[in-house]
Structures are given as structure tokens and as C-alpha cells.
C-alpha positions as CSV (number, residue, x, y, z in Angstrom):
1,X,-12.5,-19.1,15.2
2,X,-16.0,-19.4,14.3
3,X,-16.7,-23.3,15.6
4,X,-19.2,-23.6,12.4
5,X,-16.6,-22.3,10.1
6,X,-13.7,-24.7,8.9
7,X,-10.8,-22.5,7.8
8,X,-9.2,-25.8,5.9
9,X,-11.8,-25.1,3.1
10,X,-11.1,-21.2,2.5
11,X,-11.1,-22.2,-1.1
12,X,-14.3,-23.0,-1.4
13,X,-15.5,-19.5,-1.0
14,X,-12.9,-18.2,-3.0
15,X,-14.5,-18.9,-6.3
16,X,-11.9,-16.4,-8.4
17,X,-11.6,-16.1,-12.1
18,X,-8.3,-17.1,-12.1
19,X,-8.0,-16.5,-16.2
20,X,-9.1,-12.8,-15.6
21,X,-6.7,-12.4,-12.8
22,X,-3.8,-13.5,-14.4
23,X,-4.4,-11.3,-17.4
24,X,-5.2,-8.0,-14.9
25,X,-1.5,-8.8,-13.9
26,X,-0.1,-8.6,-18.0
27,X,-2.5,-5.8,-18.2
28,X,-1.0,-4.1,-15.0
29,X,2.8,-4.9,-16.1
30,X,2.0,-2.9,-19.7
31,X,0.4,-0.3,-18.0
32,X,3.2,0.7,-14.9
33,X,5.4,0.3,-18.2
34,X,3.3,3.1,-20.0
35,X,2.7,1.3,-23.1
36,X,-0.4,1.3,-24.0
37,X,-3.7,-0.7,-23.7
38,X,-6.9,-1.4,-25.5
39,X,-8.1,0.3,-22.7
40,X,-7.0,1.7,-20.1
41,X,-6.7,0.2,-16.0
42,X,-9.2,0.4,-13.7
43,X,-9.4,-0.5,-10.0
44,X,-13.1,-1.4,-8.9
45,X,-14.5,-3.7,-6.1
46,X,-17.8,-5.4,-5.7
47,X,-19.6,-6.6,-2.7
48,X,-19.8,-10.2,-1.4
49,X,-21.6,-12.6,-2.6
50,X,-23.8,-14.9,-0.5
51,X,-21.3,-17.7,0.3
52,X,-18.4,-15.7,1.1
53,X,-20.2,-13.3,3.3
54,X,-20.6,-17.0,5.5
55,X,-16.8,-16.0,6.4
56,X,-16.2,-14.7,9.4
57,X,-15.1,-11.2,10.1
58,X,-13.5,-10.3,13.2
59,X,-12.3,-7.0,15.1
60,X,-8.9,-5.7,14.9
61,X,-7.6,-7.3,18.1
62,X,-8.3,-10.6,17.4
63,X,-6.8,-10.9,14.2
64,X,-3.7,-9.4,15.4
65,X,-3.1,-12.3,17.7
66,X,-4.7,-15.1,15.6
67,X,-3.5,-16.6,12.2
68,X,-6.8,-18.0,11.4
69,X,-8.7,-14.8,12.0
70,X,-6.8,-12.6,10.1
71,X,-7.1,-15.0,7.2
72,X,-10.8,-14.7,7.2
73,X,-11.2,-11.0,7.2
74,X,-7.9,-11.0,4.5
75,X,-9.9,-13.3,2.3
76,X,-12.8,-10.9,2.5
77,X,-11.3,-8.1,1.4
78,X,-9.8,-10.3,-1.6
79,X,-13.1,-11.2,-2.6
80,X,-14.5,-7.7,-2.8
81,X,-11.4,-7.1,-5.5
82,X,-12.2,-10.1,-7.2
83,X,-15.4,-9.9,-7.5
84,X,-15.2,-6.5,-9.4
85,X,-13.6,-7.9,-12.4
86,X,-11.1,-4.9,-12.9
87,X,-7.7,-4.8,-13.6
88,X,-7.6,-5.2,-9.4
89,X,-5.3,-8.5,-8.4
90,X,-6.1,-9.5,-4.7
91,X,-4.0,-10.4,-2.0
92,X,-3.4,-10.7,1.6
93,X,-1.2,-10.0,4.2
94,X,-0.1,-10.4,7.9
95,X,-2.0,-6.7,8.8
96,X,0.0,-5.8,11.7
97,X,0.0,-2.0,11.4
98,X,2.2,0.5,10.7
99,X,4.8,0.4,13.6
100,X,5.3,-3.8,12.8
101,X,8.9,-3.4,11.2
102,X,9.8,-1.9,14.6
103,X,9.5,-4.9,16.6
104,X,12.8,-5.8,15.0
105,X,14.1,-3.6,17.6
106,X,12.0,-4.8,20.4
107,X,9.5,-2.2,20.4
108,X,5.6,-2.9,20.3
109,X,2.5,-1.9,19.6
110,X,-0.7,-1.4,21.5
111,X,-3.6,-3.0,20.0
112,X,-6.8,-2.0,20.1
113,X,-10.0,-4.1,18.6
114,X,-11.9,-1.1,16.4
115,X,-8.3,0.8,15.4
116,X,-4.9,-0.1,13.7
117,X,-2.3,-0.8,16.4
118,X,-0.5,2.0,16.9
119,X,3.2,2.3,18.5
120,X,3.3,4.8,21.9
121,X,6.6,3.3,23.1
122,X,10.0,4.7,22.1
123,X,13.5,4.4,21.9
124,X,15.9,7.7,24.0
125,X,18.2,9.4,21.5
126,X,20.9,7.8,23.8
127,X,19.8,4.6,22.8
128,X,19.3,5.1,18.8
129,X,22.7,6.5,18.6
130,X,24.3,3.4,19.5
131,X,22.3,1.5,17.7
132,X,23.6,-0.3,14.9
133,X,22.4,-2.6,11.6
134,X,23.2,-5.7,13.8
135,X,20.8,-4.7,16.2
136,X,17.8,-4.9,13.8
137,X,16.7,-8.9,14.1
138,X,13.7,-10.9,13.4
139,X,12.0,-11.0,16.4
140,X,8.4,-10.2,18.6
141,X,5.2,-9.3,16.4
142,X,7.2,-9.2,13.0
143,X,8.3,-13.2,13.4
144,X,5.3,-14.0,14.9
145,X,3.8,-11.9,11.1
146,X,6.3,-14.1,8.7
147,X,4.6,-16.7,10.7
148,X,1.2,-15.6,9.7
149,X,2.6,-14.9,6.2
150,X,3.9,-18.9,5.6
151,X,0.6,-19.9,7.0
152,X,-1.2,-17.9,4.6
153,X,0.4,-19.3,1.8
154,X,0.0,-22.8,2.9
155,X,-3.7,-22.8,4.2
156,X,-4.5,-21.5,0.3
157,X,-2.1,-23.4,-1.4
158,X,-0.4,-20.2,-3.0
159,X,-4.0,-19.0,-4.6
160,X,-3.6,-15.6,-3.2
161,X,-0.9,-13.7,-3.5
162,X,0.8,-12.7,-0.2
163,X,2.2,-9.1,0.1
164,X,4.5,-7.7,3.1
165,X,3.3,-6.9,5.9
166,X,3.2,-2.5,6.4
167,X,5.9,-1.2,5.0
168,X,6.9,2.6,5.8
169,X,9.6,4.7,4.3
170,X,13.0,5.3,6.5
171,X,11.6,8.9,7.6
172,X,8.2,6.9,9.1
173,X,10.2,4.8,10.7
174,X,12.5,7.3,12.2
175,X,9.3,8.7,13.6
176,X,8.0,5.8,15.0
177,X,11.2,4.9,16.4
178,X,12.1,8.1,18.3
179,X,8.9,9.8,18.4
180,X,7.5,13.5,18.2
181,X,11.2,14.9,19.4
182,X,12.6,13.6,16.1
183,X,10.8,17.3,14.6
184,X,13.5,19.0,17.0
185,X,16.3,17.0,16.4
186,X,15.7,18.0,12.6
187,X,17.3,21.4,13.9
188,X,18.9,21.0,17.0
189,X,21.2,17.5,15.8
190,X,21.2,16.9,12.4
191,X,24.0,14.2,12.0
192,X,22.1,12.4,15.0
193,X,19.2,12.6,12.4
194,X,21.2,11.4,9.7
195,X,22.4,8.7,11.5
196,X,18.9,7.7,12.7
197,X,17.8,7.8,9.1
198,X,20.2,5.5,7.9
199,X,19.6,2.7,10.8
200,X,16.0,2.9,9.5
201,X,17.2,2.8,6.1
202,X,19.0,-1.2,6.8
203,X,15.4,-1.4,8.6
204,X,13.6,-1.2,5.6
205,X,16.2,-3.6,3.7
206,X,16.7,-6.0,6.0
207,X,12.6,-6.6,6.5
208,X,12.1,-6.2,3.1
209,X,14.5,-9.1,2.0
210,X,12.8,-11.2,4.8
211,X,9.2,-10.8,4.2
212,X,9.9,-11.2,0.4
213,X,11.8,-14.3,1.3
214,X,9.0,-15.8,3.7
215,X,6.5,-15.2,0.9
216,X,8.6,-16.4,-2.5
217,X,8.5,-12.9,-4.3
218,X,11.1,-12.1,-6.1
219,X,12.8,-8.8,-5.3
220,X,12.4,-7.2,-8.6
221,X,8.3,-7.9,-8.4
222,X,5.1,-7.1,-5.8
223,X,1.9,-8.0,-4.9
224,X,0.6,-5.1,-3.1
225,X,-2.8,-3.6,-1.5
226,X,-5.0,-5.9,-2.6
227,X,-5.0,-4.3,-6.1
228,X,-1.5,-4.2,-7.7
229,X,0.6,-6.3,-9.4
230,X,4.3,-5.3,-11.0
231,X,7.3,-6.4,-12.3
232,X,8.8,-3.3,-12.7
233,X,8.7,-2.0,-9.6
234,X,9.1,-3.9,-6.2
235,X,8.5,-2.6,-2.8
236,X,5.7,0.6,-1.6
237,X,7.6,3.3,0.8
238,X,5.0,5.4,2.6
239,X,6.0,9.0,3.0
240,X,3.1,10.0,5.6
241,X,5.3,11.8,8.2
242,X,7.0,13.5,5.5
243,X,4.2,15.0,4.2
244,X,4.4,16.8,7.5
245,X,8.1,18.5,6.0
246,X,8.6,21.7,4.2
247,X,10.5,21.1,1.2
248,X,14.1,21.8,2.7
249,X,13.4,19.0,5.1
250,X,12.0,16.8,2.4
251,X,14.8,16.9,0.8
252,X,17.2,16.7,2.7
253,X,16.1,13.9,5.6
254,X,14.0,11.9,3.7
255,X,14.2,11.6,0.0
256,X,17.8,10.4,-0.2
257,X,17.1,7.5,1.9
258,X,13.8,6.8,0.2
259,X,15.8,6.9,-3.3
260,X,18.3,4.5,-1.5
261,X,15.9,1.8,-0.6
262,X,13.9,1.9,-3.9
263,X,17.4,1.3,-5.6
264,X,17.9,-1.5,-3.6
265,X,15.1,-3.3,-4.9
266,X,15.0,-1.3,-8.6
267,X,12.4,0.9,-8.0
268,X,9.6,1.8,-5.8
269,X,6.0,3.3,-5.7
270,X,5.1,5.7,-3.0
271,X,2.0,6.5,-0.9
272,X,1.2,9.2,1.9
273,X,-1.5,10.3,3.4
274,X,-2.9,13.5,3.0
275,X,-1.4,15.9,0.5
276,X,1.7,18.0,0.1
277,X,2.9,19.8,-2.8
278,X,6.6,20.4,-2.0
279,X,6.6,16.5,-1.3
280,X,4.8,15.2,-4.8
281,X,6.9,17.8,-6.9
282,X,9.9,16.2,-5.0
283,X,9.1,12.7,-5.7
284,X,8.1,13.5,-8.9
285,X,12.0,13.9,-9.9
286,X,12.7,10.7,-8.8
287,X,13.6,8.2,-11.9
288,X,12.5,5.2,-9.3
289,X,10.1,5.9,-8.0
290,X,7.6,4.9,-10.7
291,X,3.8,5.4,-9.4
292,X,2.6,8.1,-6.8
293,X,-0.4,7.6,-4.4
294,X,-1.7,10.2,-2.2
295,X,-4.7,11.0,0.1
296,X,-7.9,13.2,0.3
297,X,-8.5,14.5,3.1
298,X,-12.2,14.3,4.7
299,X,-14.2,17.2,3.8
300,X,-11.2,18.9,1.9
301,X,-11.4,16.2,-1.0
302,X,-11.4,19.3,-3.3
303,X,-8.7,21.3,-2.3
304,X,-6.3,19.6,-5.0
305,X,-6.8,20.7,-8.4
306,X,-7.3,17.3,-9.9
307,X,-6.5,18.6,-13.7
308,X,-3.9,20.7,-12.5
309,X,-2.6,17.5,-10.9
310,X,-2.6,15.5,-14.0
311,X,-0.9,17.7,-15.7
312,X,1.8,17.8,-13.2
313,X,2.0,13.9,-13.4
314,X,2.1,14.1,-17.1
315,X,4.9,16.7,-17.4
316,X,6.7,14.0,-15.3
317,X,6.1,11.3,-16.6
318,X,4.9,9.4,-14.0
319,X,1.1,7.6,-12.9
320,X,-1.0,8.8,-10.4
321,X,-2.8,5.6,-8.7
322,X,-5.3,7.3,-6.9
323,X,-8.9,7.7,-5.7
324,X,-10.5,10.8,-6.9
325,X,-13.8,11.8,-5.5
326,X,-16.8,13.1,-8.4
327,X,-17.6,16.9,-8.0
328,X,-20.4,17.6,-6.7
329,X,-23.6,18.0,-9.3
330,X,-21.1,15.6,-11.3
331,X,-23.3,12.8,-13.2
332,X,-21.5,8.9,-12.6
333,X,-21.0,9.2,-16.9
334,X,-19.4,12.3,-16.6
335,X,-17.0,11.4,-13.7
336,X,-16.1,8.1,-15.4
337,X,-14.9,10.0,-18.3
338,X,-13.1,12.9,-16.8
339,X,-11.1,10.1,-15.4
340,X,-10.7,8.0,-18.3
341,X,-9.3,10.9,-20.5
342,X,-6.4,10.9,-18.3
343,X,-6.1,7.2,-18.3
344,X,-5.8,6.8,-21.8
345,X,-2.9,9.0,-22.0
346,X,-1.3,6.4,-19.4
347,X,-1.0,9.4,-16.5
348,X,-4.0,7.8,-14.3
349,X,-4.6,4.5,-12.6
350,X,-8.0,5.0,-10.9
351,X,-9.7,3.5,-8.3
352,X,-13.6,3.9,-8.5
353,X,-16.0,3.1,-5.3
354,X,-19.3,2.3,-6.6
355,X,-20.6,4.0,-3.8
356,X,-19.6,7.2,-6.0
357,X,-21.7,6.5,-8.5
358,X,-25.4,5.2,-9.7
359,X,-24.1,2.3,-11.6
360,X,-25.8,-0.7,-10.4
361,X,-22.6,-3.1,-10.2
362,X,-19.1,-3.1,-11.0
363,X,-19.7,-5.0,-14.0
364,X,-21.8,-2.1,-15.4
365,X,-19.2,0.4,-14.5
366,X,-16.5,-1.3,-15.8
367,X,-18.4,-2.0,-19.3
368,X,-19.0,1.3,-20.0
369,X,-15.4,2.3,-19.0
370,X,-14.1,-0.1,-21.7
371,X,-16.2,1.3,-24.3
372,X,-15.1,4.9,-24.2
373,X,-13.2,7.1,-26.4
């Protein structure tokens, strides 16, 4: 730690407006609930101000091995979200990257200071097919992250919300647990996949129920990405090695045991990276999983057809949470309402980056958003 910095008064630079939090979270409950708003959510950051940017921020490494540090650079990123006064709730975790659930197993990661930790070590399909639910214990970098997570809570005396640490679906997890050879298996062994995918699936319950535990959330309720708050949906699955599927694959390896998990805990929203069609129109159908996240791709931003998309979301049912970059030539006014009009019909949950825009602050922005029609 910084010797000049004394992590006991974290508080003091967390100057939140509590009030305004608490009603982004009614706001957010309405809104994942489609009823409708005075106006509609918004997601939108702001930069530091002059006394929080006195807390330290540290590289990847050594906040992966220190409580303290990864509070620091946590609390940051909490104040950005606060400190743009949208419908945004912060909150913090234990981020341990995305292979963390598999230290349950004994497996983990290498950790690098300017990357996420990343998982190059393996389990033989000899060894995953003997594998069983009782084999999946609290153990390595996950206990040493409930660790972080109680510490959290107690350094800030519950004032930010703690959300789990990274949380991918059963098909992730299947391909950080056996690796690239689980793309062959798909083929060559199918029941081995099956029963690989279902040994991830008690994974994803079994941490689930633990981290929700260590960190008093309910488990019909989440915290989640330093932006979202529900009670009607509890727990994220990421679909980002699935979005490497066609849709026979999709459908048949991973969806079912997504669908499974989500019922566990009532529902579920769902992110991956990148974009596939076969996957969104698949999870689309999905009665629990209520809200759908998806990446853009650098310089490829706009291959999706974004109204085409909406329209998709809206024949579902369903809300897109989602950055969306402005077209090119597009003026800050006019991007700020192409995005609202689907908003206000309860289909779109945007997040906005000032850098995407002129507007001066997020205040501005978000002014302007609540006065349109």
C-alpha cells in the first residue's frame, strides 16, 4: 500500500449521494420489470474528482495478491459510476479474472500486472471424467477472493455493494477447465461433453451460493458490474466461448445448462463478448433469462444493425443493456436520441461514454436525456 494513504478512511473519499443511489436501484427494479418510467435508464460515468484521484491505483498483479490494493482501484471505479448521477449503482468485487471459479478444482491462474489473469493449466479428459460435484471445494485463489470479499464489506462498513467475483456460464467453464480439445470432443465424445457440462454446471451453483453467502445477497437479488441493481433477476452467466458455436452446438451444449443455472437462482442476465446471431436469437427464447449484453468488436462496431437489433429485442420481449457506439458524422443530440427512442419503449438500457460525445459532463448529458420526448 501507498504508506501516505490510510485505507481505514476509504470513506472519506467516497462522498456518494446515497439518496440518488438508492432510488437508481427502485428505478432499475421498475425498469428490468418493464413498467415504465418518467424516463427512461441511463448508465453514464464521470471522472474523479480531486480527492478521490488521491487513491491509489495499482497494476493488475498487485491487486490480485493484495486485499487493500484491490480495494483502492475497486473504489475508483465506484466513484466514476457515482459520480455520473445515472441510474448506474456501484460496486466492487474480489476481480480475480475469469478462470477464478476454477480454483475450486485446484487449478490456477497466471497473473500478469498489465492483463487479466488468464488460466493456461488444464485438467486430461481422464481426469474430468471422474470428476464429481464433491470434488468442487472452496479452496486456493477463490477462498483467498471470499476473503477479499468479507474484507470489503467490513473495511466500508457495507457502503458499497459487493458483487461475486467473475462468474462464467457452464460452457466457459468447460473451456477453461479442459481447454481448446473441448471443440473436438463436441464431435468426437459427446456424453463426455455432457457430463463435463454438468460438473461445471454444480460449479456455477455451488460458487454462486458461496460468494452470495460471503457477501449477504440474497439469491433472488444482484449487485453486478458496477452498474446494476435487480430483484428480479439474480446472477450474470457469460456465454463468450459460446459465441464461438454454430447454433446446433448452442443449443445443444450450452443453453440447457445455462437455462438450468438461471433457474436455480430464478433468472439470469447474460453477457458475451463479441457478437453472434444464432447465440442472441437462441437466448432470446429463454423466459429467464431477462436482459442480454453483448460486445462490439474494435473496428467492426458497425457490423450489427443496431435498429434491426432493437427490433429483434422488442419482438422478444426482452432489454438489451448495452453500449452502442454513435455513427460516424452522428451529432452527440442526435445519438442520445436514437437511443432514447428505444429506451422509452423499455427495449434499451444504454450505457453512454462521454468520450462519445461533446457534452461537457455527465450531468449535462444526463439532463438533456431526461427532458426528451
Amino acid at each position: 500500500m501507498n504508506d501516505l494513504f490510510d485505507i481505514s478512511k476509504i470513506l472519506d473519499y467516497l462522498d456518494f449521494d446515497y439518496k440518488h443511489i438508492e432510488e437508481s436501484r427502485i428505478r432499475q427494479s421498475l425498469a428490468w420489470k418493464k413498467q415504465k418510467l418518467e424516463y427512461p435508464i441511463i448508465f453514464c460515468g464521470d471522472k474523479l474528482n480531486y480527492k478521490q484521484e488521491n487513491i491509489p491505483d495499482y497494476n493488475l498483479k498487485e491487486t490480485f495478491y493484495d486485499k487493500s490494493k484491490m480495494l483502492c482501484s475497486q473504489a475508483r471505479l465506484a466513484c466514476q459510476a457515482a459520480n455520473g448521477h445515472s441510474d448506474s449503482v456501484p460496486s466492487i468485487r474480489a476481480n480475480l479474472g475469469t478462470g477464478i471459479l476454477l480454483s475450486c478444482f485446484g487449478l490456477e491462474q497466471e497473473v500478469y500486472p498489465d492483463k487479466m489473469p488468464w488460466l493456461k493449466e488444464h485438467l486430461s479428459k481422464e481426469k474430468i471424467s471422474k470428476l464429481s460435484p464433491g470434488d468442487i471445494k472452496i479452496q486456493g485463489s477463490f477462498e483467498r477472493g471470499l476473503e477479499m470479499m468479507h474484507y470489503f464489506k467490513e473495511t466500508t462498513n457495507d457502503c458499497i455493494p459487493v458483487f461475486v467475483m467473475d462468474t462464467q456460464g457452464p460452457f466457459d467453464l468447460a473451456h477453461l477447465l479442459l481447454g481448446d480439445q473441448l471443440f473436438l470432443e463436441l464431435y468426437d465424445d459427446p456424453p463426455f461433453v455432457h457430463h463435463l457440462m454438468e460438473i461445471c454446471f454444480q460449479l456455477g451453483i455451488k460458487t454462486h451460493h458461496w460468494m452470495k453467502e460471503a457477501i449477504g445477497e440474497p439469491l433472488t437479488s444482484l449487485h453486478h458490474s458496477n452498474a446494476i441493481f435487480s430483484d428480479s433477476f439474480s446472477i450474470r452467466i457469460c456465454e463468450d466461448t459460446t459465441a464461438l458455436l454454430g447454433d446446433e452446438q448452442i443449443r445443444e451444449f450450452a443453453i440447457p445448462y445455462s437455462v438450468k443455472l438461471a433457474k436455480e437462482f430464478g433468472a439470469a442476465w447474460i453477457h458475451y463478448c463479441g457478437y453472434n446471431e444464432a447465440l442472441t436469437d437462441a437466448l432470446l427464447e429463454v423466459p429467464e433469462f431477462k436482459v442480454i449484453n453483448f460486445g462490439h468488436i474494435p473496428g467492426h462496431e458497425y457490423e450489427i444493425d443496431f435498429c434491426k437489433n432493437m427490433e429483434k429485442f422488442q419482438k422478444a420481449g426482452k432489454i438489451n443493456w448495452n453500449w452502442w457506439p454513435k455513427f460516424k458524422d452522428e451529432k452527440s443530440i442526435d445519438y442520445l436520441k436514437r437511443l432514447h427512442y428505444w429506451a422509452n419503449k423499455g427495449i434499451l438500457a444504454p450505457y453512454i461514454s462521454l468520450n462519445d460525445t461533446d457534452f461537457k459532463s455527465a450531468s449535462e448529458l444526463i439532463d438533456i436525456w431526461k427532458n426528451m420526448k
